[in-house]
C-alpha positions as CSV (number, residue, x, y, z in Angstrom):
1,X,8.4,-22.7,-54.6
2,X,9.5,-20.1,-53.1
3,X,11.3,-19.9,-49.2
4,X,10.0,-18.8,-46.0
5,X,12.3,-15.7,-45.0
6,X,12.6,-15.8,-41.1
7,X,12.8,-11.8,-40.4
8,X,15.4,-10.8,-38.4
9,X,14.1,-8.1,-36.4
10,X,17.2,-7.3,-33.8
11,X,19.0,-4.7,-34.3
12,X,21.2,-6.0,-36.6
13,X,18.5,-5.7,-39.5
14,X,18.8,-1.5,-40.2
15,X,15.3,-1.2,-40.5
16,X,14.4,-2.5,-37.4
17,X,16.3,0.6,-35.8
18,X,14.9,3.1,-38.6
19,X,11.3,1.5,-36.9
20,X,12.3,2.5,-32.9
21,X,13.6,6.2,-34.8
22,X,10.1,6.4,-36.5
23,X,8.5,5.9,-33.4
24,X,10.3,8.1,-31.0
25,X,10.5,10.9,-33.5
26,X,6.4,10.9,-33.2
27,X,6.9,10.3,-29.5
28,X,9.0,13.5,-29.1
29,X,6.9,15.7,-31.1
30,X,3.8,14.6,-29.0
31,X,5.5,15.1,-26.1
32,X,6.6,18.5,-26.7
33,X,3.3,19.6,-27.8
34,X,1.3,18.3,-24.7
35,X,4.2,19.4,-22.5
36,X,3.4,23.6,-23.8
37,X,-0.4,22.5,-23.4
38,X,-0.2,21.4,-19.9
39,X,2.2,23.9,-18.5
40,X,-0.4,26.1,-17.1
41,X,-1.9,25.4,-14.0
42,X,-5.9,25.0,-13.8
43,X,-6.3,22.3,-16.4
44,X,-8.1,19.4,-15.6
45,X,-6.2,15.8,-16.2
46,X,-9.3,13.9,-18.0
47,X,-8.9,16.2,-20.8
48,X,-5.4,14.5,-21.4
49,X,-7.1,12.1,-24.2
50,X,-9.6,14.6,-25.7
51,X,-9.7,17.4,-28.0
52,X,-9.0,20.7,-27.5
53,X,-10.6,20.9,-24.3
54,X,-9.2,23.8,-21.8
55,X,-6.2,23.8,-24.0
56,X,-4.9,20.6,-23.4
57,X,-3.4,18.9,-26.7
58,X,-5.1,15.9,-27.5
59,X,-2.2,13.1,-26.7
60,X,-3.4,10.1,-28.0
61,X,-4.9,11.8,-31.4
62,X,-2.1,13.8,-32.2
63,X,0.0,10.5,-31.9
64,X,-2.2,8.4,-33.8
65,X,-2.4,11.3,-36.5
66,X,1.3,11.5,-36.4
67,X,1.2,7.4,-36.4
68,X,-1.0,7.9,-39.5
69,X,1.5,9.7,-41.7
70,X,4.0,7.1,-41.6
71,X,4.6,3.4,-43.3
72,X,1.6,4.7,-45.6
73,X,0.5,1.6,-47.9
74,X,2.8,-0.4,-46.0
75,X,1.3,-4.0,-44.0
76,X,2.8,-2.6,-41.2
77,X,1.2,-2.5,-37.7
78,X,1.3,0.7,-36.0
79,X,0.0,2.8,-33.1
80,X,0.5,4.1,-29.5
81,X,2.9,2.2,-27.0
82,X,1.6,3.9,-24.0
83,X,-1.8,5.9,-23.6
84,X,-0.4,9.5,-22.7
85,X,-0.9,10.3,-19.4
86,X,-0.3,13.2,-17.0
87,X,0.9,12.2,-13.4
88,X,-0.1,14.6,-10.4
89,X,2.7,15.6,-7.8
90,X,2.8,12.8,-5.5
91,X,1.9,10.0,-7.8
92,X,4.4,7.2,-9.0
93,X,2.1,5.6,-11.5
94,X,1.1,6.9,-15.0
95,X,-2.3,8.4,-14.0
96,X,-5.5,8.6,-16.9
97,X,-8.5,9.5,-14.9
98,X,-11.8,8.9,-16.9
99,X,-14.3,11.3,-18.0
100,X,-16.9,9.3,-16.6
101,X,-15.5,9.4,-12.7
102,X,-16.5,12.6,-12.4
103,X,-14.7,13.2,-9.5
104,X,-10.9,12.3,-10.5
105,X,-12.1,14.0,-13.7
106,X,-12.5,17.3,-12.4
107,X,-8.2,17.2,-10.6
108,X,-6.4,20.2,-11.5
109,X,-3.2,20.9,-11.8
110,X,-2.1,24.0,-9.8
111,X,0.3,25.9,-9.6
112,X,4.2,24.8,-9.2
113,X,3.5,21.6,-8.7
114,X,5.8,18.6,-9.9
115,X,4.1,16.4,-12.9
116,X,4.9,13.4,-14.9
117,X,3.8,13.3,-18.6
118,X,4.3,10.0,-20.3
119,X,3.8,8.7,-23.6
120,X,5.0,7.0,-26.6
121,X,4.2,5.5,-30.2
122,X,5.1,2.2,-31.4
123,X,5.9,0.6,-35.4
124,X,5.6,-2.9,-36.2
125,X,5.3,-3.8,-32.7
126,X,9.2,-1.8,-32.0
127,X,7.8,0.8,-29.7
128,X,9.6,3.8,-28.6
129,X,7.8,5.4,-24.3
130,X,9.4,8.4,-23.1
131,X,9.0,10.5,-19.5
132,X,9.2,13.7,-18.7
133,X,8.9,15.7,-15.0
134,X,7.8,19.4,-15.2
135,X,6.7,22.3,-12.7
136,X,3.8,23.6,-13.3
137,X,4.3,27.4,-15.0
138,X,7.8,27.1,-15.5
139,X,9.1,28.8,-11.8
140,X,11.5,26.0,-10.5
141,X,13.1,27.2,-6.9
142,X,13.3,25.6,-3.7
143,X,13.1,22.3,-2.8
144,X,11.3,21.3,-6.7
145,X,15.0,22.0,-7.6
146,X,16.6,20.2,-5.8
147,X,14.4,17.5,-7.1
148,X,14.5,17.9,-10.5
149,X,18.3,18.4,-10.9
150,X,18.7,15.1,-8.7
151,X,17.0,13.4,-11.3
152,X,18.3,15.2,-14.2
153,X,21.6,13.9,-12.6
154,X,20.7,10.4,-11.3
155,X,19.3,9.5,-15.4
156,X,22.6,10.8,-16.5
157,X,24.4,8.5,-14.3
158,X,22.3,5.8,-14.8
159,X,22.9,6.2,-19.0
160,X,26.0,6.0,-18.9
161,X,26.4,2.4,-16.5
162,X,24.3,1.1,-18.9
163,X,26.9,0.8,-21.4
164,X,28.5,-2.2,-21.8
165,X,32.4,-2.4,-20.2
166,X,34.8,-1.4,-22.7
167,X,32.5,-1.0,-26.1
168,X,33.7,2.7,-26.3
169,X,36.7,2.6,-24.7
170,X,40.0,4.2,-25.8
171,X,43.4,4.4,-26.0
172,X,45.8,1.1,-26.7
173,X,44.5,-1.9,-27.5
174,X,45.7,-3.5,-23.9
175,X,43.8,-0.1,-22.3
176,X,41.2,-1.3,-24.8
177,X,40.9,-4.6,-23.6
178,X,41.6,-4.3,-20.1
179,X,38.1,-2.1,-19.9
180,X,36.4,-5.0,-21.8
181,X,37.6,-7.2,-19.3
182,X,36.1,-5.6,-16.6
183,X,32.7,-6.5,-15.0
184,X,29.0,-5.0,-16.0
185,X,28.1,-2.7,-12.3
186,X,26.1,-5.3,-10.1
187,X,22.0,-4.2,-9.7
188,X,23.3,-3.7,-6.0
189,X,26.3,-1.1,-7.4
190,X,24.2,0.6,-9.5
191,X,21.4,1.1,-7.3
192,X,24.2,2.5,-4.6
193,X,25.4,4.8,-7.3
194,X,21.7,5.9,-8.0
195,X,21.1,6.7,-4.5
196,X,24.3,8.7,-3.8
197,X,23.4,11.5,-6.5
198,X,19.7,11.9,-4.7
199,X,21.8,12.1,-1.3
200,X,23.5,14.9,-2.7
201,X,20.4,17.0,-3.2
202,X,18.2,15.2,0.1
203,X,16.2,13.2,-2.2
204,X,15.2,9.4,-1.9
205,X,15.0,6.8,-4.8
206,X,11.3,5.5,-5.3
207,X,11.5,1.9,-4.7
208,X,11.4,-0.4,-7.3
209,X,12.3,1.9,-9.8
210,X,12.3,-0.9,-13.1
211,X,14.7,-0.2,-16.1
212,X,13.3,-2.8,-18.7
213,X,14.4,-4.4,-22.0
214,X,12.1,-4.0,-24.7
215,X,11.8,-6.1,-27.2
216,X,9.5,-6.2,-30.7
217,X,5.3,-6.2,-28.9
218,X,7.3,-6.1,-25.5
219,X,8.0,-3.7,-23.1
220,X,8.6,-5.7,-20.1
221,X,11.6,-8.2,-21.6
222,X,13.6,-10.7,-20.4
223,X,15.8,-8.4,-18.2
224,X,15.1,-5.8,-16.3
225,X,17.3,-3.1,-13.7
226,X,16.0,-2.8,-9.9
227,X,17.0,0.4,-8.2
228,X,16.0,0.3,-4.7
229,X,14.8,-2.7,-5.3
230,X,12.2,-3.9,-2.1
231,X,12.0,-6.7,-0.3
232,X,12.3,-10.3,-2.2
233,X,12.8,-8.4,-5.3
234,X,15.5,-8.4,-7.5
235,X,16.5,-7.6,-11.3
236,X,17.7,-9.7,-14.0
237,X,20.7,-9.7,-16.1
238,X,23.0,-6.8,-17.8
239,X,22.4,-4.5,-20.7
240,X,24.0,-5.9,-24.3
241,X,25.0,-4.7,-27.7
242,X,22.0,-4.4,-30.2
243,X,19.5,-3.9,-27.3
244,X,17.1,-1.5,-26.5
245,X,16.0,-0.6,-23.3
246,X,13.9,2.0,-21.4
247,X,15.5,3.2,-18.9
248,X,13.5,4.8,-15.8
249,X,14.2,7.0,-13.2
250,X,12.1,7.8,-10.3
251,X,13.3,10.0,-6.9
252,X,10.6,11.8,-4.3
253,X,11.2,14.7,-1.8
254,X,9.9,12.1,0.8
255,X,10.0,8.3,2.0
256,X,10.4,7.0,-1.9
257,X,8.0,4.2,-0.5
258,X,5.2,3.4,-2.2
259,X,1.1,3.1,-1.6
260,X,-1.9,1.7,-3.3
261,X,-4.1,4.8,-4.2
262,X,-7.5,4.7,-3.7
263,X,-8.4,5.5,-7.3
264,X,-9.4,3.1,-10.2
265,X,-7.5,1.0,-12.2
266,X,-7.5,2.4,-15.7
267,X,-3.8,1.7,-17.1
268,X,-4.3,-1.8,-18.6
269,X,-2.2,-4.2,-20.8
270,X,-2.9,-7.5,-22.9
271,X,-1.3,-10.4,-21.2
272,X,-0.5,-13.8,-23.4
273,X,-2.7,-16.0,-20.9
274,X,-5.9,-17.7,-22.5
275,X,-8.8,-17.7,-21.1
276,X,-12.9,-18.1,-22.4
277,X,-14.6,-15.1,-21.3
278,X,-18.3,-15.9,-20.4
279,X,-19.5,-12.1,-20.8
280,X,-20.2,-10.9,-24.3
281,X,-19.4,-7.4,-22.6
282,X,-16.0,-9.3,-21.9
283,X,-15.5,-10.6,-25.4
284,X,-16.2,-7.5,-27.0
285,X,-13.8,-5.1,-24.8
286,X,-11.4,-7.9,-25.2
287,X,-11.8,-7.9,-29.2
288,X,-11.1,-4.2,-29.4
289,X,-8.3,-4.4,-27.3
290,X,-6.5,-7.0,-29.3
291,X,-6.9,-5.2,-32.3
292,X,-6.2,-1.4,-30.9
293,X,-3.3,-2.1,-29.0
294,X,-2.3,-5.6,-29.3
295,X,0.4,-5.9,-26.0
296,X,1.0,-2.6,-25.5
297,X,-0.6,-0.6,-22.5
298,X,-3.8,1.1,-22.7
299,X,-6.2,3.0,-20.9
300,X,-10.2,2.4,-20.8
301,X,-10.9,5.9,-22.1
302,X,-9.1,5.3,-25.5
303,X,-11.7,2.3,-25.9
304,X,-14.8,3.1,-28.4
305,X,-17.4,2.9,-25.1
306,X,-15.5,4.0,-21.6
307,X,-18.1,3.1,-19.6
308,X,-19.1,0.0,-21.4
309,X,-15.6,-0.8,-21.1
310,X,-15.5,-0.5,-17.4
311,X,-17.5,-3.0,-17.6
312,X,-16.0,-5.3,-20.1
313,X,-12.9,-5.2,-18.2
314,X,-13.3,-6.5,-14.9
315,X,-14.0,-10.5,-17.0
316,X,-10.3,-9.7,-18.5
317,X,-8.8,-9.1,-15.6
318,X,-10.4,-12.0,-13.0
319,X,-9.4,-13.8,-15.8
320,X,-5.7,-13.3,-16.3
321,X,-6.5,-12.1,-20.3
322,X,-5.8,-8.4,-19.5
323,X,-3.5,-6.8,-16.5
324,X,-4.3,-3.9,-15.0
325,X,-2.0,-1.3,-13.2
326,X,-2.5,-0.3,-9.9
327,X,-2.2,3.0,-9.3
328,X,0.6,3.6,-6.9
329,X,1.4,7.3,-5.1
330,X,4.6,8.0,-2.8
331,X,3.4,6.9,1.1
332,X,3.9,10.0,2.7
333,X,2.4,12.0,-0.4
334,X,5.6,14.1,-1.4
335,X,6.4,15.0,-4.8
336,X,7.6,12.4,-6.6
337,X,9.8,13.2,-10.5
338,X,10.0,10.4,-12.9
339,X,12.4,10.5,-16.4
340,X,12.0,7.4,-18.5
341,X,14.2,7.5,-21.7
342,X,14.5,4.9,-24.3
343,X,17.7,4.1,-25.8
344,X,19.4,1.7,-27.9
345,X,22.9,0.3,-27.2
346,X,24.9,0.1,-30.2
347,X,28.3,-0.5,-31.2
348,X,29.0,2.7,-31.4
349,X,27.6,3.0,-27.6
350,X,24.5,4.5,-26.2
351,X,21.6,6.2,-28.6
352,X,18.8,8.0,-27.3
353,X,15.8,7.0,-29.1
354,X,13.2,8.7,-27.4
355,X,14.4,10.9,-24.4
356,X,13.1,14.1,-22.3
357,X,14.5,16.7,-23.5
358,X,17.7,18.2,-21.2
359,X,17.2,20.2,-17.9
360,X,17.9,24.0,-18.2
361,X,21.1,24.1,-16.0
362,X,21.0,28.1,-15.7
363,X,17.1,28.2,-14.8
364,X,17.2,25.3,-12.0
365,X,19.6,26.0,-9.8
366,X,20.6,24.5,-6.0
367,X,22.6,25.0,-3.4
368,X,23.2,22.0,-3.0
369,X,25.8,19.9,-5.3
370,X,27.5,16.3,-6.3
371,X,30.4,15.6,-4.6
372,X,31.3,12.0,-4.8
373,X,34.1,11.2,-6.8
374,X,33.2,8.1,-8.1
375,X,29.8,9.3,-9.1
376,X,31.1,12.7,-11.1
377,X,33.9,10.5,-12.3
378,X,30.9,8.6,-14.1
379,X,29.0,11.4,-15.2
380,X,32.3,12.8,-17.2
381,X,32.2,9.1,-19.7
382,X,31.3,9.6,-23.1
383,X,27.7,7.8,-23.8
384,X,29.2,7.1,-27.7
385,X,32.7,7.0,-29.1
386,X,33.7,10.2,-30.8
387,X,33.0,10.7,-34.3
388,X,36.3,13.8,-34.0
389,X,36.7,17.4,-32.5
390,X,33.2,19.6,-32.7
391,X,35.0,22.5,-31.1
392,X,34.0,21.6,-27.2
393,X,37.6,21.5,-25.9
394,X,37.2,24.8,-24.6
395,X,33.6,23.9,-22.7
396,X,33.7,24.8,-19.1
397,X,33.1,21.9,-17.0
398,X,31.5,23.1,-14.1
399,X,28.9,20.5,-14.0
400,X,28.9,17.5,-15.3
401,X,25.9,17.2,-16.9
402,X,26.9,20.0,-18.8
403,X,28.9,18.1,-21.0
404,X,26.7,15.2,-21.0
405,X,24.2,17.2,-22.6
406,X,26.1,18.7,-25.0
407,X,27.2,15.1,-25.9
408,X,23.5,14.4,-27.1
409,X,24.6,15.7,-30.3
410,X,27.5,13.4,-30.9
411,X,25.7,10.4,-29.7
412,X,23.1,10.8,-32.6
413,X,25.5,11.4,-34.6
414,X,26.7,7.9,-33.9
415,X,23.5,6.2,-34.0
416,X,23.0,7.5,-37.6
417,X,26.5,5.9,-38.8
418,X,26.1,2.8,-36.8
419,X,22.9,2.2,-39.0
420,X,24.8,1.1,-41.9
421,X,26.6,-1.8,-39.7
C-alpha cells in the first residue's frame, strides 16, 4: 500500500521557491508591458481588463496567456493573484472600474499625474503581487519628485529592516553573533524609520500601510507590518527565514489619511466562512469564483457576466462567503504613490521575487535630500551576503539607493544559489 506523502510546501522544498519565481517572472513581464501601454495620458481605466482597446494591454489576458505557457500537463493550479488594476492620482486602493458604470468607465488619465498599477500571477496557490507608481508621460519635476524618490527611498529602507538580525552579518564570529543577538526593529521603530525618509522630502505615510506574509492560497498570513498604523490598530509579529512577504509602501503629498470613495466595490476576495446562499444568482457567481480564483482577489469584470455578477455578488458579501474592498482615496485628495514588492527571506538574506523595477536616479531629481544618520546608515546594508567582488568598489556613493540598486543583481544572484539548500 503505498504512503500518503505530506508535501512540504515552505520554502525549504526547492520547488516551492522555483513556483513564487514562475509567478513573479509572469508578473514582471505583465507589468512592464501594461506599464509602456498606460504611460500616455487620455486612456480610459475600464479598458485595463480588455483587449487592445485605446492601447491599453490587456492585464489580465496577457497574464493568464503567460499563466498558460507554464506547468503545461502538470495538475497544477494556476492563474492571477491580483486582477491588474490601474489606480488614479489620489486613490489608495487598487481601483478596476467596470465597463458597465459608464461613468467611472469613461476616467482618464491625464497628463503628469501620479498612478498605481498593480498586479500579479499565482502557481499552485504560491502567488507572486507587485506595485508600481508612475507619472503619466514620463516628465517627473516638482513636487511628483519629491514623491516618488520618498518612496523609492522609504521601500528601500523598509527592505532592508525586514531582514532578520544578524542572518547576513559579517566579520568574526563574536561580530557575527553579537548582530544575531540583537532585537528584530519594533512595528513602532520601523514605522518611525518610515516616516523620517518621507519627512525628508515633505511627504506623509498613508495610514495603515500593511506589509503581509503570504503564505500558499494566502496573501493576508499570520503576520503582518503596520506603518502608521491608526487608531486601535496594530501589526503582528517579525519577518523569519524561509518566508515570503509582500512588502508595501504607501506615502501622499497630503494628510496620508484615508476616505471611503464614493465608487463601487469591485475588488473582491473568497473568504473561508460558510454560508447557504438562497439566490441561484448567488450560487452561480459564487461557483465561478471558487473555481477562477479560489482565495485570491478578483474583480467583477474578470467574471464571465459583469453585470450578472453585480448581482450575484451582493448574497456573497451580506453573507460573509466573499469580501469585498472598499475603495479608499487620500482625505484631502493629494497624490498618493504606492510600491508593493514581494520578496522572499532566505538564508542567504532578502530576494526580490516580484519587485517594481528601480527609480531612474538621474531623471527624478530633488532638492530636497536624506539626512538622518540612522536612516542612510540603513539604506547602506547589504539586502544579501556577498557572493565576492563584482568590480563596485569604485561606485560613487552619493546616494544611497544607488548602491542599493545596484545590489539587485547580487541579491539574485543569491536567491539562485540558496535554491539548492
Amino acid at each position: 500500500m503505498a504512503e500518503n506523502t505530506e508535501i512540504d510546501y515552505t520554502l525549504n522544498n526547492p520547488d516551492t521557491l522555483t513556483k513564487y519565481k514562475t509567478a513573479a517572472q509572469i508578473s514582471h513581464k505583465v507589468l512592464e508591458a501594461v506599464t509602456g501601454a498606460v504611460d500616455s495620458p487620455s486612456l480610459s481605466l475600464s479598458t485595463a481588463g480588455e483587449y487592445g482597446k485605446r492601447r491599453l494591454v490587456a492585464g489580465d489576458k496577457l497574464l493568464d496567456a503567460e499563466v498558460a505557457k507554464v506547468y503545461k500537463g502538470k495538475k497544477v493550479a494556476k492563474g492571477i493573484s491580483h486582477p491588474t488594476t490601474v489606480s488614479p492620482s489620489s486613490f489608495v486602493t487598487p481601483y478596476t472600474p467596470l465597463s458597465s458604470d459608464a461613468e467611472e468607465a469613461a476616467t482618464e488619465l491625464k497628463a503628469n499625474e501620479v498612478i498605481k498599477i498593480q498586479l500579479g500571477a499565482q502557481i499552485d496557490g504560491f502567488g507572486t503581487i507587485v506595485c508600481d507608481t508612475i507619472v503619466v508621460g514620463g516628465k517627473v519635476t516638482g513636487r511628483e519628485a519629491d514623491l516618488l524618490l520618498a518612496t523609492y527611498y522609504a521601500n528601500e529602507l523598509l527592505l532592508r529592516l525586514m531582514v532578520p538580525p544578524g542572518l547576513i552579518a559579517q566579520g568574526t564570529e563574536e561580530e557575527k553573533k553579537k548582530a544575531a543577538a540583537e532585537k528584530a526593529p519594533t512595528q513602532a521603530k520601523i514605522s518611525s524609520l518610515v516616516e523620517k525618509v518621507a519627512k525628508s522630502y515633505d511627504c506623509t505615510v498613508v495610514e495603515n500601510t500593511t506589509s503581509w506574509l503570504f503564505e500558499r492560497n494566502e496573501i493576508e498570513g499570520s503576520k503582518k507590518i503596520i506603518v502608521a498604523p491608526g487608531t486601535g490598530v496594530k501589526g503582528e509579529g517579525t519577518p523569519d527565514v524561509q518566508e515570503v512577504w509582500g512588502v508595501e509602501v504607501g506615502l501622499s503629498l497630503g494628510s496620508g489619511k484615508l476616505k471611503t470613495l464614493e465608487h463601487r466595490p469591485t475588488l473582491h476576495r473568497r473568504t473561508t466562512t460558510t454560508y447557504i446562499l438562497k439566490r441561484p444568482s448567488s450560487r452561480q457567481t459564487l461557483s465561478e469564483v471558487v473555481k477562477k480564483f479560489g482565495t485570491f482577489p478578483f474583480s467583477l469584470r474578470q467574471l464571465d457576466d459583469e453585470r450578472a455578477g453585480k448581482v450575484g455578488v451582493v448574497e456573497c458579501v451580506r453573507g460573509g462567503v466573499v469580501r469585498q474592498y472598499e475603495p479608499a482615496g487620500e482625505a484631502d485628495g493629494s497624490p498618493v504613490s504606492r510600491l508593493l514588492t514581494t520578496v522572499a527571506i532566505l538564508k542567504n538574506g532578502l530576494s526580490r521575487l516580484s519587485a517594481p523595477p528601480p527609480l531612474d536616479l538621474e531623471k527624478v531629481q530633488s532638492d530636497k535630500k536624506i539626512t538622518d544618520e540612522e536612516v542612510l546608515a540603513i539604506l547602506e546594508r547589504p539586502l544579501a551576503k556577498s557572493t565576492g567582488s563584482k568590480g563596485k568598489k569604485n561606485k560613487k556613493k552619493k546616494k544611497p539607493a544607488k548602491k542599493a540598486a545596484a545590489e539587485e543583481e547580487e541579491d539574485d544572484d543569491e536567491e539562485e544559489e540558496s535554491d539548492d539548500e
